[in-house]
C-alpha positions in Angstrom: -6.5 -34.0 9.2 -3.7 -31.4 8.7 -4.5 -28.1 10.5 -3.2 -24.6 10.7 -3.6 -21.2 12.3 -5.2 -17.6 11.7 -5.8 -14.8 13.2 -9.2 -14.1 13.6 -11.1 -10.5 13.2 -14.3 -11.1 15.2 -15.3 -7.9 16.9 -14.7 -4.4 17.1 -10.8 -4.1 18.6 -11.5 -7.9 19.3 -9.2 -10.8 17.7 -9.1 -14.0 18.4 -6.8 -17.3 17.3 -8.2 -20.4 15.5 -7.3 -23.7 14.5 -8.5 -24.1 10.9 -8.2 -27.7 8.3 -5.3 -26.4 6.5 -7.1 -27.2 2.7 -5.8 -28.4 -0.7 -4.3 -26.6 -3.2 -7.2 -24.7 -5.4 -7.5 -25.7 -8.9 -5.5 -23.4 -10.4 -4.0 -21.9 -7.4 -1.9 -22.8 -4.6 -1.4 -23.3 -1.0 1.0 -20.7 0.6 2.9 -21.1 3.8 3.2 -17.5 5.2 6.5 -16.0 5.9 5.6 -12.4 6.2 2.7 -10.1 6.0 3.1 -6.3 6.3 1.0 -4.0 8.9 -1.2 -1.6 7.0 -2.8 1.4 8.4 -6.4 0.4 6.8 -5.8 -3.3 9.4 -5.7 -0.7 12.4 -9.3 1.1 10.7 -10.5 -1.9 9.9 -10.4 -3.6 13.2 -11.5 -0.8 15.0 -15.0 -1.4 13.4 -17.1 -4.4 13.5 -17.1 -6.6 10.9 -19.8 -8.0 8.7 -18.1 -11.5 9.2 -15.3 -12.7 10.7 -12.2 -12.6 8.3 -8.8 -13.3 8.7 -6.8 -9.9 7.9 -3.8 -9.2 6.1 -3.4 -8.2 2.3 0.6 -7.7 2.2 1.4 -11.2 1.8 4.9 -12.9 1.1 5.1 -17.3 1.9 6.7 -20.2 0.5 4.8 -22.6 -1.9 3.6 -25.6 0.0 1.9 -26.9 -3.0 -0.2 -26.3 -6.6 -3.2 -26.7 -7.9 -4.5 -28.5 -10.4 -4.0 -26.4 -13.7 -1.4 -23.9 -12.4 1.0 -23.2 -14.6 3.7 -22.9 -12.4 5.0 -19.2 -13.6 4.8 -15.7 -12.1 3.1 -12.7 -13.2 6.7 -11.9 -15.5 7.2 -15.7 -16.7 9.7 -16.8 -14.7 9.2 -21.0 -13.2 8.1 -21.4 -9.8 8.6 -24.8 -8.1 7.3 -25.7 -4.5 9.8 -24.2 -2.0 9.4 -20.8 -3.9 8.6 -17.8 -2.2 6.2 -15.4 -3.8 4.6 -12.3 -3.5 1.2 -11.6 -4.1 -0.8 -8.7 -5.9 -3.7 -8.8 -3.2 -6.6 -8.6 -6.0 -8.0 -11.0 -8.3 -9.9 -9.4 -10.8 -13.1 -11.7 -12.0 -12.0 -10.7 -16.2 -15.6 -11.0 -16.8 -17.3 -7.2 -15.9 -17.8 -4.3 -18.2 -14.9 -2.4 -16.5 -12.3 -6.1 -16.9 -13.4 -6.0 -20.3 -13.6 -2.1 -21.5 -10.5 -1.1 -19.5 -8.7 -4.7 -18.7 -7.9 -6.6 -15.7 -6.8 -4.1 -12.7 -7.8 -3.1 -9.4 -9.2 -0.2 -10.0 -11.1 -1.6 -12.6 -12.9 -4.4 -11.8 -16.4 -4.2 -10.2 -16.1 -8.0 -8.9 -13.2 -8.6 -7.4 -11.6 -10.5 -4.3 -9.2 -8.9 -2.2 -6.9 -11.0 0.2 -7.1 -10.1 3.6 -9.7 -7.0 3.1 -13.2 -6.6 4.0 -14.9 -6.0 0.8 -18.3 -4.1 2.3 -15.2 -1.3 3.7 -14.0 -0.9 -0.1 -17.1 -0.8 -1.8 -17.1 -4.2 -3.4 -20.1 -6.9 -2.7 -19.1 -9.5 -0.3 -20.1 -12.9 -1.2 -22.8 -14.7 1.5 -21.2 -16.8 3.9 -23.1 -20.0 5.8 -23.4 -19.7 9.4 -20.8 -22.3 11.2 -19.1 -22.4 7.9 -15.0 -23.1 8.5 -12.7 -20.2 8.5 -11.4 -19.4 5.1 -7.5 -18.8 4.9 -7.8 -15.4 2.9 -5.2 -13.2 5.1 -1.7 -13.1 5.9 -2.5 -12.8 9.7 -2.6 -16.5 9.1 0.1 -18.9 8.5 -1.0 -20.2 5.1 -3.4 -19.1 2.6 -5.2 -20.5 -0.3 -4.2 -18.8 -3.1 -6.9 -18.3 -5.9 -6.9 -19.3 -9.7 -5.8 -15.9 -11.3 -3.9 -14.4 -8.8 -0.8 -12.5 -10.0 2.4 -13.1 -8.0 5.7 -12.6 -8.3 8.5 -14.9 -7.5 11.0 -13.1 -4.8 15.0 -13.5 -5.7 16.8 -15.2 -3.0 19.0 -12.3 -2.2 15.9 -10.3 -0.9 14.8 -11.1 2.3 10.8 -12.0 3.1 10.2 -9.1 5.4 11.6 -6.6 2.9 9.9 -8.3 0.2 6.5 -7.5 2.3 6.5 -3.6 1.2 5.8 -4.7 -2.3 2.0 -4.0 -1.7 3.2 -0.3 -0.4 5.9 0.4 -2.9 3.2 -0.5 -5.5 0.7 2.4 -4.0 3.7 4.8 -4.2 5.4 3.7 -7.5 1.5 4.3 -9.2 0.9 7.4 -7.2 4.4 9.1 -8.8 4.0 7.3 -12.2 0.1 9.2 -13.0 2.2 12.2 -12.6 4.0 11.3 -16.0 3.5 13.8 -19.2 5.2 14.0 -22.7 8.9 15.6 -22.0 8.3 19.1 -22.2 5.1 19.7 -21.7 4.1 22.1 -18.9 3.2 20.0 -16.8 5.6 17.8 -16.3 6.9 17.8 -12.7 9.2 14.8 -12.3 12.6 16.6 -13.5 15.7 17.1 -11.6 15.0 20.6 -10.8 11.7 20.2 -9.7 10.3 20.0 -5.7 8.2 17.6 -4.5 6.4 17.3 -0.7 4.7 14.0 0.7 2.1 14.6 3.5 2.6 11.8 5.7 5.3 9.7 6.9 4.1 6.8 7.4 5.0 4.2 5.2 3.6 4.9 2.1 5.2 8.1 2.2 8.3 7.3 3.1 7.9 5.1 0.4 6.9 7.5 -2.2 9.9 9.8 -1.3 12.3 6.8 -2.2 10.1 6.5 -5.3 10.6 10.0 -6.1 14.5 10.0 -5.6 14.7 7.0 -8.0 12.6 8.8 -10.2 15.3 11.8 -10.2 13.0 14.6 -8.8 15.3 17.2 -7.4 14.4 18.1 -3.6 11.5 16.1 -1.6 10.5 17.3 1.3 8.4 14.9 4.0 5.9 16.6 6.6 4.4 14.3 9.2 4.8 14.0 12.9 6.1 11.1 15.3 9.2 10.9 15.8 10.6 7.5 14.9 9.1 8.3 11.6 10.6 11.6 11.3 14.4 10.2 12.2 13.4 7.5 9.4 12.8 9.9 6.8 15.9 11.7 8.0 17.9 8.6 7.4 17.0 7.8 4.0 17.5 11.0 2.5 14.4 13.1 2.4 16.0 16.9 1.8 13.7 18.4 4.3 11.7 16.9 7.6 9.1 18.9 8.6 7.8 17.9 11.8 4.1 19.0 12.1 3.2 18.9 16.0 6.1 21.6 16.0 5.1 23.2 13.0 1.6 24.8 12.3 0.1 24.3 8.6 0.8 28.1 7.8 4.7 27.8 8.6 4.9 24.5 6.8 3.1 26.6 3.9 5.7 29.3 4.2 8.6 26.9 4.8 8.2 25.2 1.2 7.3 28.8 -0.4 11.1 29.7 1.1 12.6 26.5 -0.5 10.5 27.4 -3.9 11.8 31.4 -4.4 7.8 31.8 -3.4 6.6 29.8 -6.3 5.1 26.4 -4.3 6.2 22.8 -4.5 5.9 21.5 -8.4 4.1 17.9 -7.1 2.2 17.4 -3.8 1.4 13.7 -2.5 -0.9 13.2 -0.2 0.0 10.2 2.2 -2.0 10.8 5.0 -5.5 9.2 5.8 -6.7 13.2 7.4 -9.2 14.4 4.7 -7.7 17.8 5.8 -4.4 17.2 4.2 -5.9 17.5 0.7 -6.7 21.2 1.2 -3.0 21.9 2.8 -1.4 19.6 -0.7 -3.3 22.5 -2.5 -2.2 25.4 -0.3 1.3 24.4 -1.1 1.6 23.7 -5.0 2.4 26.1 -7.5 0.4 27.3 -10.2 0.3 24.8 -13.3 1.7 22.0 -10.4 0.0 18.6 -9.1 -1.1 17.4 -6.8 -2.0 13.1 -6.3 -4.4 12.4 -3.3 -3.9 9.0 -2.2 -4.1 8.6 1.3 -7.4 8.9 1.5 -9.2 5.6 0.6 -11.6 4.5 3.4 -14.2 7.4 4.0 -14.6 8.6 7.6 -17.6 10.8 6.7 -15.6 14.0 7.1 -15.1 16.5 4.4 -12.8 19.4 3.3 -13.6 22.7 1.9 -12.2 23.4 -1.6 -12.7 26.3 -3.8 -12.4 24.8 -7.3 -12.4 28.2 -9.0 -9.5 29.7 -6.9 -7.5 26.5 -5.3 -7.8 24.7 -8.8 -8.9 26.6 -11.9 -7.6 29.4 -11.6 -4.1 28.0 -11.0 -4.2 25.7 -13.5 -3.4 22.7 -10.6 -4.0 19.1 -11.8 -5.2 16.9 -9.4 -5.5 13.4 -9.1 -7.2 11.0 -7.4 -5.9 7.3 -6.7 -7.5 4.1 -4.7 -5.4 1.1 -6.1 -3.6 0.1 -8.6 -3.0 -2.3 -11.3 -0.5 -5.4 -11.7 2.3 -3.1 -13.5 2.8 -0.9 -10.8 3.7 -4.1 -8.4 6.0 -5.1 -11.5 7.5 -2.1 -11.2 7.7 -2.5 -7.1 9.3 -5.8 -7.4 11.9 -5.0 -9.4 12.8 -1.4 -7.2 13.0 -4.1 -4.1 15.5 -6.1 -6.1 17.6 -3.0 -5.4 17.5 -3.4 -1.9 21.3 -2.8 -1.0 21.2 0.4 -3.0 17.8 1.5 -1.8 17.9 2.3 2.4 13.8 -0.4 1.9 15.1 -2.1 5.5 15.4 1.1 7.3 11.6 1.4 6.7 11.1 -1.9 8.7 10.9 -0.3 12.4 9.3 -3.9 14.2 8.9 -7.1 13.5 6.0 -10.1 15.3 5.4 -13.6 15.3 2.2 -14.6 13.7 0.8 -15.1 16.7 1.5 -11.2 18.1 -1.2 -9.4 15.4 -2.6 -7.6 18.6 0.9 -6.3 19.5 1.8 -5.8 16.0 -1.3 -3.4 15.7 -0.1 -1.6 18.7 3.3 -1.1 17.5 1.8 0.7 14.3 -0.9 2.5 15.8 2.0 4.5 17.7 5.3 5.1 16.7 6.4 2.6 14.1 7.1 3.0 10.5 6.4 -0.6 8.9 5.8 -3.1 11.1 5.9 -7.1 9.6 4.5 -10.2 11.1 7.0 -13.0 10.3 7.1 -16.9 10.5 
């Protein structure tokens, strides 16, 4: 029998690699030879807990088509023919198109009450995981792996040859950042509409994402973005791709940064604040900073760490007329979207993002590499 490799979450901080049978194609899916998965901050919190089961990790998933299922039919989520020897991209969940929310709201992440999610511990996200038989054979779910079984229903996307696998990786990212900036959309004119060339925009957090969300907002046309966040490979990164002000916040205290974008603003505040960061804190700083009749998107913080943040709704919100939103994940559009922003990869500084890259068989000092100074870090074939 044919086997392959994973690497196994089993413990708290504890992996371990396995030899799995490498299975058949699923009727309607595929089998998918990895050739790179992207590092996510929610891996680092999510093997720093225990889990309920042992599951092979990784949700931002790029490989080759070893072979189909029965039933496929052989196209990606925009039409176009896929062949064995492809390489694909995957949205990481498959909605069940069978719930009250699949069927009020259609098929999307943050929809669907049943989903599966490649690579992610459904019990951390507040989805139902499915009861699994003692002894029962590892399950090729994650891109800490080097293939995976791809479900019936799965959209994916079929990656151009001119863009290479490890790029193609931050789709999964780009796709959190492309839907954080599009919510922000209005009707031209309307008062709040904040995505103009004139307007300023600030991302808490340089990590990825936010990096990510201040290309996003360049190639949206917003006028200045500024990036606050601390470390300093991240800090020279958003340096290098164009971000009009760095503030570095282990040099900078949270009333200077305040006053810092009130100085850039003629003391008006930042039109849009983003919210990158995974420090429930943040929020109350994105509000500090935005300017009467502006917005501000909290993303960055989806996994709860049973901390909390004191807002005033009446003076931090009502009275100032801010909008806020609120985002977990996002639906197959935005990774439409994504994919077709990668395809502009020589015009678009994506690579610079990429700050390490592992074998398969490094997760552990992948995980390191992330948890300290790296931007993106990708595990590649």
């Amino acid at each position: 029998m044919n086997t392959t490799t994973a690497t196994l979450w089993v413990g708290k901080n504890s992996l371990e690699q396995v030899e799995a049978p490498l299975p058949e194609p699923p009727d309607e899916g595929l089998l998918l030879e990895v050739e790179a998965n992207g590092i996510c901050g929610s891996d680092l919190h999510f093997v720093s807990r225990e889990p309920a089961a042992p599951l092979v990790l990784g949700h931002e998933i790029v490989g080759r088509i070893v072979a189909f299922g029965a039933g496929h039919p052989r196209t990606d989520a925009g039409d176009a023919p896929l062949g064995e020897g492809d390489t694909v991209a995957l949205f990481p969940w498959v909605p069940c198109h069978r719930c009250w929310s699949c069927r009020r709201f259609g098929p999307g992440a943050a929809t669907c009450e049943k989903a599966f999610v490649y690579g992610v511990p459904l019990d951390e996200i507040g989805l139902a995981a499915p009861r699994r038989a003692s002894g029962d054979s590892v399950e090729l779910t994650g891109g800490f792996g080097r293939h995976v079984a791809v479900r019936a229903g799965t959209y994916l996307w079929k990656v151009p040859p001119h863009l290479p696998a490890a790029v193609a990786s931050l789709l999964d990212p780009l796709a959190v950042a492309v839907r954080g900036v599009d919510m922000t959309r209005t009707a031209t004119g309307t008062w709040d509409e904040v995505l103009t060339p004139d307007s300023t925009a600030v991302v808490l957090g340089a990590g990825a994402v936010g990096l990510l969300t201040g290309l996003v907002l360049r190639a949206q046309g917003v006028g200045t973005v500024i990036v606050t966040g601390s470390r300093s490979a991240r800090l020279a990164a958003a340096r290098d791709i164009g971000m009009d002000l760095v503030i570095d916040r282990d040099e900078v205290g949270e009333s200077a940064r305040r006053d810092a974008v009130l100085d850039l603003t003629g003391g008006r505040g930042a039109d849009l604040v983003i919210d990158a960061t995974n420090s429930p804190a943040a929020l109350g700083e994105a509000l500090a900073m935005v300017r009467r009749l502006g917005t501000v998107v909290e993303l960055g913080n989806i996994v709860p760490d049973g901390s909390t943040v004191a807002v005033d709704p009446a003076r931090d919100i009502c009275q100032r007329n801010v909008r806020l939103l609120g985002m977990s994940f996002n639906p197959p559009r935005s990774y439409s979207e994504a994919m077709a922003l990668l395809g502009r990869h020589h015009d678009i500084p994506f690579e610079r993002l990429i700050t390490g890259s592992y074998t398969l068989d490094h997760v552990a000092e992948a995980l390191r590499d992330i948890s300290s100074d790296g931007v993106k870090v990708v595990l590649t074939a």
